[in-house]
N, C-alpha and C positions, 0 to 999 in steps of 0.2 A: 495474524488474528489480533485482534482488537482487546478482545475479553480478558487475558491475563492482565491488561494494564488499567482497565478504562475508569476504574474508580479514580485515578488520577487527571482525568481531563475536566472533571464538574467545574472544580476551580481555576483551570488553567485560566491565563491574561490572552493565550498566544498556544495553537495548537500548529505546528506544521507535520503534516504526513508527507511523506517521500516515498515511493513505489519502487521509481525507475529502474535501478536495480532487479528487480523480481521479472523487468519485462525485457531484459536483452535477449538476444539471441543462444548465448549459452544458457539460461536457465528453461528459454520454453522450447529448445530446438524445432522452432518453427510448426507447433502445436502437436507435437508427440507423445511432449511431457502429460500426466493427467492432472485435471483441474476439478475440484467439487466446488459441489453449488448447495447449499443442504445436506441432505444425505446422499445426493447422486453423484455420481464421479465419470464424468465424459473422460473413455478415454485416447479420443483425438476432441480436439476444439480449435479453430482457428484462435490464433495470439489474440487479434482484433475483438474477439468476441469475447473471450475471457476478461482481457481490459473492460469492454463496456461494460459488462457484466460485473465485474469489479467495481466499477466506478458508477455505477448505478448504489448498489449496497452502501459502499462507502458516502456516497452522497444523500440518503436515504438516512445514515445514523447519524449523520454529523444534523441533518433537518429536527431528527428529531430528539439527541442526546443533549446537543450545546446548544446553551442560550446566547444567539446570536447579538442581543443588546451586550454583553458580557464578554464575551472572546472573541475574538478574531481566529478565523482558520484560515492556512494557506496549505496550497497544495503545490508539490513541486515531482517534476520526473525523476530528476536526478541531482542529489545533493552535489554540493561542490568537494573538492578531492578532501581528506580528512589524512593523508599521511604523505609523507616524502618520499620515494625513492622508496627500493629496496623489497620488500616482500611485504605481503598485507600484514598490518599488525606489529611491523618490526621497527615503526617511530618513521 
């Protein structure tokens, strides 16, 4: 969700969001998992759907939050790795 941080992006130079994580196979086991949209809460959704769905919203707040002459957004699936070896978390 957006909302805990978003006073933080008015002024950003440089916004990148990153999902890809949220959309592998362990997190949605293949549309099981349940997903809300508003107040409704499907509790099957094909993955595919959820993503457009997703990326609909997110591309609708980014139109209408950030001033696009001002920041740059990018969007990216899956960040590049952030640790070495060893167990998540562990350096």
């Amino acid at each position: 969700m957006i909302q805990a941080s978003k006073s933080q992006y008015y002024d950003a130079d440089i916004i990148i969001f990153n999902t890809g994580h949220w959309w592998n196979h362990d997190k949605t086991k293949n549309g099981r998992n349940y997903f809300q949209e508003g107040n409704h809460v499907y509790e099957r959704l094909e993955v595919s759907e959820a993503l457009r769905k997703a990326l609909k919203t997110w591309a609708k707040w980014v139109d209408t939050t950030v001033d696009s002459t001002r920041t740059r957004v990018f969007f990216t699936g899956f960040s590049a790795s952030h640790y070495r070896g060893g167990q998540w978390n562990s350096g």
